[in-house]
Wavefront OBJ file of the C-alpha trace (Angstrom):
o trace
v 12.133 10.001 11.369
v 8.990 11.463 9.706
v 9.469 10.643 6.148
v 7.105 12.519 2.857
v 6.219 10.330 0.781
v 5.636 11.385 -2.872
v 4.339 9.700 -5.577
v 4.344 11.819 -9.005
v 1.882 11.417 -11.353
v 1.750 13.232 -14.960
v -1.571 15.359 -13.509
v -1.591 14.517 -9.871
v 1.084 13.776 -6.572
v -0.485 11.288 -4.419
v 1.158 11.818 -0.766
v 1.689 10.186 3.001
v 3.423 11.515 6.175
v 4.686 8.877 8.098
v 6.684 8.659 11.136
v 9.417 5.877 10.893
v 10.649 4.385 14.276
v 13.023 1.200 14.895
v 10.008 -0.190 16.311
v 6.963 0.677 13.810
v 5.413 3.544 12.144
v 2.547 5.477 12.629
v 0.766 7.178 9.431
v -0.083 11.158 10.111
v -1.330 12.452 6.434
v -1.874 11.379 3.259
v -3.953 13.205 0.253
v -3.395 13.765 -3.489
v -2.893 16.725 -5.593
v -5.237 16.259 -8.952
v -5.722 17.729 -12.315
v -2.450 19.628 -12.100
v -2.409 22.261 -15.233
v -5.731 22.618 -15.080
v -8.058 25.706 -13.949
v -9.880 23.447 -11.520
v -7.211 21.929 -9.521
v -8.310 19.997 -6.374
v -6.119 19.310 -2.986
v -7.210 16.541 -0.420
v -6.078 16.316 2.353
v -6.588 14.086 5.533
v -4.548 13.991 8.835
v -5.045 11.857 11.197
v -7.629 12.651 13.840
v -8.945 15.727 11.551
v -11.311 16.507 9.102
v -10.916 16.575 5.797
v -9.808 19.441 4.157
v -9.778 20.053 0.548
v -8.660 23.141 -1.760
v -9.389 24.136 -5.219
v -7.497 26.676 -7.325
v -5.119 26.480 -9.830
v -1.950 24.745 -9.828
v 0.468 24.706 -12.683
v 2.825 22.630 -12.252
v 4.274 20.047 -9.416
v 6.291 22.476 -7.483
v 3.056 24.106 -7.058
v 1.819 21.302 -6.187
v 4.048 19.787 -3.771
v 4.339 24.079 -2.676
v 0.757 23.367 -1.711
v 0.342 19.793 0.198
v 3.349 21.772 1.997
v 1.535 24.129 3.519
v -1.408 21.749 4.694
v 1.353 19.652 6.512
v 2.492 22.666 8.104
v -1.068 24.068 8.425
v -1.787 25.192 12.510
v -5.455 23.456 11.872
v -5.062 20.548 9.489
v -1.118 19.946 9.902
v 0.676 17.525 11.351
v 4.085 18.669 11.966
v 4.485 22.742 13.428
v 6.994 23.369 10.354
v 9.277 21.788 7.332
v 12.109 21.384 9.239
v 10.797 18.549 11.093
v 10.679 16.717 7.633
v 13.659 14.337 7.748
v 13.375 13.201 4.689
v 11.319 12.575 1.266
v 10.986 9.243 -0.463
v 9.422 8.786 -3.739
v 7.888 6.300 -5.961
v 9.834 5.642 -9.358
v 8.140 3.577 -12.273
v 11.808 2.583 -13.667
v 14.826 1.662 -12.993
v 15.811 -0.166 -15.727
v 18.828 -2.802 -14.999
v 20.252 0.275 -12.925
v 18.668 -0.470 -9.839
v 18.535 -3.860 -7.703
v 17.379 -1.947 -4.355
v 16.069 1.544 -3.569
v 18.607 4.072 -3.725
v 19.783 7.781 -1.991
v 19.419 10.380 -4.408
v 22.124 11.797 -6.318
v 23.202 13.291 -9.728
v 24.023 10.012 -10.670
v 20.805 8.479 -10.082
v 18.686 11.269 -11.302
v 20.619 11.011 -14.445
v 19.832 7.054 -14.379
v 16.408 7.951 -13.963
v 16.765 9.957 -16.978
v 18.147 7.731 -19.120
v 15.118 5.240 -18.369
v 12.797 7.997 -19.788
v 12.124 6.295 -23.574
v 11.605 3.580 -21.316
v 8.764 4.270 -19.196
v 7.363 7.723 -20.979
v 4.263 8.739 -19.162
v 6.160 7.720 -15.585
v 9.282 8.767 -15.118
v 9.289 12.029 -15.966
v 6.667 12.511 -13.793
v 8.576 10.965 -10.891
v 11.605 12.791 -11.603
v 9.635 16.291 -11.674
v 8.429 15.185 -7.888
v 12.286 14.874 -7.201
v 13.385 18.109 -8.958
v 10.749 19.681 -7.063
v 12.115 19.008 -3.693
v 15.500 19.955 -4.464
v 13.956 23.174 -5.379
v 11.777 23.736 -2.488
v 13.421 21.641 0.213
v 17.255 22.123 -1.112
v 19.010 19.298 1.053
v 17.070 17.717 2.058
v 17.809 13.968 1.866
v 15.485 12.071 -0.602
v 15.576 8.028 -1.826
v 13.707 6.631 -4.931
v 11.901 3.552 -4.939
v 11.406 1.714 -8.318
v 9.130 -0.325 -9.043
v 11.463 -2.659 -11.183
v 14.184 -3.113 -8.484
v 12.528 -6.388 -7.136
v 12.754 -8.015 -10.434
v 16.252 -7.513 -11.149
v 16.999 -11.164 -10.173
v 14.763 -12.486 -12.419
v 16.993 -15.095 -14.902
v 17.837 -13.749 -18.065
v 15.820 -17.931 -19.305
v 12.818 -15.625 -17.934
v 13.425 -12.050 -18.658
v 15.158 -12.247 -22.412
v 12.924 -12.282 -25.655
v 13.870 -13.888 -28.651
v 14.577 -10.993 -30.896
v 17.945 -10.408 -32.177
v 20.202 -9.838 -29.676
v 21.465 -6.511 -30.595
v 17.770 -4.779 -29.233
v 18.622 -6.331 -25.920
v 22.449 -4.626 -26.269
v 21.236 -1.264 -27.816
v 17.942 -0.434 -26.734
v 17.718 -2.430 -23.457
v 14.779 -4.334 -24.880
v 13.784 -6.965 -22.068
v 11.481 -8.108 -19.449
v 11.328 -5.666 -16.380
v 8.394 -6.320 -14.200
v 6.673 -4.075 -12.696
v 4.459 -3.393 -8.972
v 8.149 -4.907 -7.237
v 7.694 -3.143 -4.153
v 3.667 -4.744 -3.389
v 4.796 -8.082 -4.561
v 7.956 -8.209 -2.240
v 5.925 -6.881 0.635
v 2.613 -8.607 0.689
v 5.290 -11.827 0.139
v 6.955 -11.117 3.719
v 3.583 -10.280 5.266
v 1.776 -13.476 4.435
v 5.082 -15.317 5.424
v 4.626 -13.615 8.358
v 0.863 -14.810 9.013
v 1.386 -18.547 7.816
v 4.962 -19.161 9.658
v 6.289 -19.994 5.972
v 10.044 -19.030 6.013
v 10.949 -16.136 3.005
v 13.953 -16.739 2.537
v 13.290 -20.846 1.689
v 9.248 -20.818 0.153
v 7.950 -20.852 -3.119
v 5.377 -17.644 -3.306
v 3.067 -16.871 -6.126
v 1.651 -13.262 -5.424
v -1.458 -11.969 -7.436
v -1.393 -7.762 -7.527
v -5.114 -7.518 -8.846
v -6.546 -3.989 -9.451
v -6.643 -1.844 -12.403
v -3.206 -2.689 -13.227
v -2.252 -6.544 -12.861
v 0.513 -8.658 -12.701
v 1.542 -11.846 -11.028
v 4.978 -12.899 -9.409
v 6.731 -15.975 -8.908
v 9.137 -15.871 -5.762
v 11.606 -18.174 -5.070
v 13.732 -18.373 -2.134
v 13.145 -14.480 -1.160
v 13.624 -13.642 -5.225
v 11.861 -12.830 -7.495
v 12.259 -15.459 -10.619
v 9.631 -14.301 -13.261
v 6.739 -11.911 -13.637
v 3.875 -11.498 -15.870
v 4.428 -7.873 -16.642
v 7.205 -7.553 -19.678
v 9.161 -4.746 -21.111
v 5.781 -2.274 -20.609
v 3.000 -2.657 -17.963
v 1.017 -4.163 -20.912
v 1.824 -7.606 -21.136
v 0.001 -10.748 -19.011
v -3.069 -10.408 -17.051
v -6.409 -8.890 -18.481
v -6.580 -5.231 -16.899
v -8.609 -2.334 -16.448
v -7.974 -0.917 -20.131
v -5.048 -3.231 -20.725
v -4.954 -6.131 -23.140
v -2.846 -8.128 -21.141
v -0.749 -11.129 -23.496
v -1.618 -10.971 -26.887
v -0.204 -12.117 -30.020
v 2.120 -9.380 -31.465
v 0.792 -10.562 -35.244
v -3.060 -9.306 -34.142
v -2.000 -6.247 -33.463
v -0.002 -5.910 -36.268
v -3.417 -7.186 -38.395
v -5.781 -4.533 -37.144
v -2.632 -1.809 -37.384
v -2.098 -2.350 -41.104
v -5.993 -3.213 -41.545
v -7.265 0.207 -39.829
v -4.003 2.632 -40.664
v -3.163 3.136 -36.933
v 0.207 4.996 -36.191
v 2.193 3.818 -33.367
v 0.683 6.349 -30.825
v -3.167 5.405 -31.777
v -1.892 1.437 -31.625
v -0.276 2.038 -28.408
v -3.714 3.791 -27.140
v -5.815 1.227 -28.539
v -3.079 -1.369 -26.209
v -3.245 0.648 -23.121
v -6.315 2.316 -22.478
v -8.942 0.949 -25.140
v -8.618 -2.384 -24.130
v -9.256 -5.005 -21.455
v -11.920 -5.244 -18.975
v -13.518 -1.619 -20.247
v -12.885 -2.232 -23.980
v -14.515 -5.955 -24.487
v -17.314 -5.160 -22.326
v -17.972 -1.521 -23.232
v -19.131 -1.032 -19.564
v -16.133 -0.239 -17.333
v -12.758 -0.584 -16.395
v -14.456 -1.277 -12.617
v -15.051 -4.897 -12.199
v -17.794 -3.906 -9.453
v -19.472 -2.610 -12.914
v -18.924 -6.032 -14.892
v -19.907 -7.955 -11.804
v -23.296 -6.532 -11.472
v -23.828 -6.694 -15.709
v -22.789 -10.481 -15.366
v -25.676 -10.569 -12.929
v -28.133 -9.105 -15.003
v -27.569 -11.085 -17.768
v -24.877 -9.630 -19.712
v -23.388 -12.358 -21.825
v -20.271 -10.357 -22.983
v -19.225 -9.145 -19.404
v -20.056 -12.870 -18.087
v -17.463 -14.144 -20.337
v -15.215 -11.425 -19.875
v -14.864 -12.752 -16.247
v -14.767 -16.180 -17.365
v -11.395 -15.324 -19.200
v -9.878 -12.991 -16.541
v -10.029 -15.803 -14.012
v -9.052 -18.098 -16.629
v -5.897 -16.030 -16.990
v -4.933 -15.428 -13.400
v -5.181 -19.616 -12.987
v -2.905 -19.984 -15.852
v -0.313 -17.962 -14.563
v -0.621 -19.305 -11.003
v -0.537 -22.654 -12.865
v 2.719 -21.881 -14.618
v 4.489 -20.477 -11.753
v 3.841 -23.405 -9.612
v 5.558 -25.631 -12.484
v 8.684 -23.054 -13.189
v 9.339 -23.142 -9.510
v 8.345 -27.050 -9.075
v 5.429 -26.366 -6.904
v 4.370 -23.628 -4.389
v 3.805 -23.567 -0.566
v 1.990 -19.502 -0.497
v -0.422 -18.015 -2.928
v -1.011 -14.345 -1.463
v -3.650 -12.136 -3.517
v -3.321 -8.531 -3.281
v -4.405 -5.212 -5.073
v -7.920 -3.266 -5.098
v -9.805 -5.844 -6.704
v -8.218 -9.007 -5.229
v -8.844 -7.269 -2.175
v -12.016 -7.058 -1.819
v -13.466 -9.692 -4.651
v -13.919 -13.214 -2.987
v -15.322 -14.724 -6.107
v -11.999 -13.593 -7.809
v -10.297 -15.176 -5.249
v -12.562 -18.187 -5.509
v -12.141 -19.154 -9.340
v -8.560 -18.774 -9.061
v -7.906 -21.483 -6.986
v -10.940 -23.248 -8.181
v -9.249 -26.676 -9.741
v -6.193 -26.457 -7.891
v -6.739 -29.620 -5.806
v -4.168 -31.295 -7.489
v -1.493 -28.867 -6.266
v -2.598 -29.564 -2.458
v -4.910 -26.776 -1.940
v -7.274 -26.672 -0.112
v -9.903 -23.584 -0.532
v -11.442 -22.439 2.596
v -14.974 -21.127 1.166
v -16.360 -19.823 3.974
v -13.047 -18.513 5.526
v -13.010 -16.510 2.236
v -16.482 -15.144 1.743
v -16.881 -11.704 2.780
v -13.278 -10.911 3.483
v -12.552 -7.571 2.013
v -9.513 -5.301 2.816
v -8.266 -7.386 5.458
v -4.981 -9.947 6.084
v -6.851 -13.501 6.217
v -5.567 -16.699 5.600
v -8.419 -18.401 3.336
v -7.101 -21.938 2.272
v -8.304 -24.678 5.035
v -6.099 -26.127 8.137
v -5.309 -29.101 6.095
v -3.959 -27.495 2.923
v -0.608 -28.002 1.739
v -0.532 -25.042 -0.085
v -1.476 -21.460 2.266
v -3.465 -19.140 0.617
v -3.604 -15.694 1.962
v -5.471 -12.056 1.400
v -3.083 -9.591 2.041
v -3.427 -6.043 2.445
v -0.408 -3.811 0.142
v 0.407 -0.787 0.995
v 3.428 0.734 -1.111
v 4.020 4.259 0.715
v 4.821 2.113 3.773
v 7.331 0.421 1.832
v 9.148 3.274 0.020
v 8.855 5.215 3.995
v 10.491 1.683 5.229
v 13.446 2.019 2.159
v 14.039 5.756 2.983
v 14.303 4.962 6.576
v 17.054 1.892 6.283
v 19.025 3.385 3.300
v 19.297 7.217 5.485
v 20.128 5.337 8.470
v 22.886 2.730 7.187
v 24.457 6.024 5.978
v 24.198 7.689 9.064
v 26.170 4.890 11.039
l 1 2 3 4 5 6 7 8 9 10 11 12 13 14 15 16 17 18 19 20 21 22 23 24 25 26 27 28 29 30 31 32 33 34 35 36 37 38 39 40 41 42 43 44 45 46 47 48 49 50 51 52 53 54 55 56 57 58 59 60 61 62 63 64 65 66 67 68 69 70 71 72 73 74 75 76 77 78 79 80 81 82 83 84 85 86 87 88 89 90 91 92 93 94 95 96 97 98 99 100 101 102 103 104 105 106 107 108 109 110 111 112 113 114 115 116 117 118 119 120 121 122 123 124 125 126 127 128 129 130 131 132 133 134 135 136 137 138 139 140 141 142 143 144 145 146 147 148 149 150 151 152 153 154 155 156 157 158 159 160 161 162 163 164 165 166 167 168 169 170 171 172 173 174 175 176 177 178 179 180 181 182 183 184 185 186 187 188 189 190 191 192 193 194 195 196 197 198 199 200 201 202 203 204 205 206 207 208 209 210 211 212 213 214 215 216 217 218 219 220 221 222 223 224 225 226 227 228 229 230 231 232 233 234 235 236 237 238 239 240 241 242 243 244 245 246 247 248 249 250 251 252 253 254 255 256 257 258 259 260 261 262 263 264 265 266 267 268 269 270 271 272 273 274 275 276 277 278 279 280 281 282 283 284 285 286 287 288 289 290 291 292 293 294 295 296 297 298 299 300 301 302 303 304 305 306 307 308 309 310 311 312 313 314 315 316 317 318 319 320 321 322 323 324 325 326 327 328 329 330 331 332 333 334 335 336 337 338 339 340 341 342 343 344 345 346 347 348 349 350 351 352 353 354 355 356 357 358 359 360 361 362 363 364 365 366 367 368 369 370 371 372 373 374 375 376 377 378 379 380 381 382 383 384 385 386 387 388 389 390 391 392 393 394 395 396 397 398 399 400 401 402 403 404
């Protein structure tokens, strides 16, 4: 089944071709579509075994868009299949699915008006993702397509760990709650590290770290997810790229009354003023904040000092809420490929059983390794995520189960 996989940005569509079999896939394209509504559009391609292959021209819109990566599927040169109807089917990547959604699901009117009504919810997402939908059905028209949400996974979390202590009526009237967020890496670096360690899913405790420019941490217990550090908005927990991660809501409320700002120029100053690029002034990159550290820049050394800080305290919490924890798995750009991340995480964990493999874990970058020692109780594990496989994997089980 060779599945398109879509995932809708508010300026760009990031893309994949893959070929789903009952025995494995094999990835044939991927690109992304950037600066959409802009004069100076850009198209990259890259299929596999050819060069790549890039266009710039305008594109207005998504269905341009999506019109466009089309055509470079289809190309005779840079194409991998000879025309659209060898497209079995489209899967796409949805921010929210508010308490709708427990599992990936086939679209229909019924979901697309679900994914509406999650809008005030997730703003700058899922109309974005719903525009990559509504383009299909106007290009492709029936062509089977499945949305992936990135909340589904945390729909078992306990309402102990997903309820704030607000009056009741904002969780009964405007759905005001703890959602979670990056489900589909979490759930699937979880499996893969289960696979590599021999730990049994379905009966481990499994703390998973998604580190990159977006953050969030996730405890899993018997194959479920039971709390996250990502809240009602992407905003909460870790330290990210331009992210404040937890704060109290009263300092925010301080330097809102103190400097006049209206809820859009708070929610800025939140979101994309903050973090790892607004404390240091260098960069959201910690590549950037690594080498200041190095030089001598006090304010960037101790903003690493508290982003490690952070990601302990969370791995330190989950291990308690779950009474202990037999996996750690770190995931995500900059867990990826950042030993020393890796390294003052579990630094001081001896007392949970772990045992940190130093030399197993220097130097490992984009690979599946386990780093923790043969001795440890507790297996830690570097695990590459790769969320277009899973959403391809979803589209593929939900369109066959319906075909049988």
């Amino acid at each position: 089944m060779i599945i398109l996989v879509l995932n809708c940005g508010s300026s760009s569509v990031k893309y994949q071709v893959i070929d789903m079999t009952s025995d494995g896939h094999s990835l044939l394209a991927k690109g992304i579509v950037e600066r959409i509504g802009l004069s100076d559009s850009v198209l990259t391609h890259k299929a596999a075994g050819k060069p790549v292959y890039e266009i710039v021209r305008n594109i207005p819109d998504h269905t341009a868009g999506i019109n466009l990566l089309l055509t470079c599927i289809t190309d005779e040169k840079y194409g991998v299949i000879g025309s659209l109807a060898e497209l079995n089917a489209v899967g796409h990547r949805v921010a929210h699915g508010g308490e709708y959604f427990s599992d990936s699901a086939i679209v229909n009117n019924t979901v697309i008006k679900q994914i509406e009504s999650c809008f005030e919810l997730a703003p700058l997402h899922n109309p974005a993702n719903l525009k990559g939908i509504l383009s299909i059905e106007n290009i492709l028209p029936g062509i089977p397509q499945v949305a992936t949400f990135d909340t589904s996974f945390h729909q078992t979390i306990p309402a102990k760990n997903f309820m704030y202590a607000l009056p009741y009526r904002y969780y009964e009237e405007d759905r005001v709650r703890k959602y979670g967020f990056h489900g589909t890496s979490h759930k699937f670096v979880a499996e893969k590290a289960c696979r590599m360690t021999g730990c049994c899913y379905d009966r481990a405790k499994i703390i998973t770290c998604h580190i990159g420019n977006g953050a969030s941490v996730t405890a899993i217990l018997h194959g479920k997810s039971y709390d996250t550090s990502m809240g009602f908005t992407p905003a909460d927990g870790l330290i990210m790229g331009t992210r404040t991660g937890e704060i109290d809501p009263g300092a925010l409320i301080y330097i809102a009354e103190k400097e006049g700002l209206s809820y859009s120029k708070l929610s800025d100053l939140i979101n994309k003023q903050s973090g790892v690029a607004g404390f240091t002034g260098i960069s959201s990159d910690m590549r950037d904040i690594d080498k200041a550290s190095a030089n001598g820049d006090q304010r960037a050394t101790l903003l690493l000092d508290m982003y490690d800080e952070r990601l302990k305290k969370f791995i330190g919490a989950y291990a308690a809420a779950m009474g202990g924890v037999d996996l750690i798995v770190f995931t995500g750009g900059v867990a990826e490929n950042g030993p020393e991340r890796r390294r003052r995480a579990c630094s001081g964990l001896e007392f949970m059983g772990l045992e940190f493999d130093e030399q197993a874990n220097e130097g490992v970058r984009g690979e599946d390794k386990i780093i923790s020692g043969p001795g440890s109780k507790v297996k830690v594990v570097v695990a590459t995520t790769d969320e277009e496989y899973v959403i391809a994997s979803d589209t593929f089980r939900l369109l066959k189960k319906r075909s049988e």
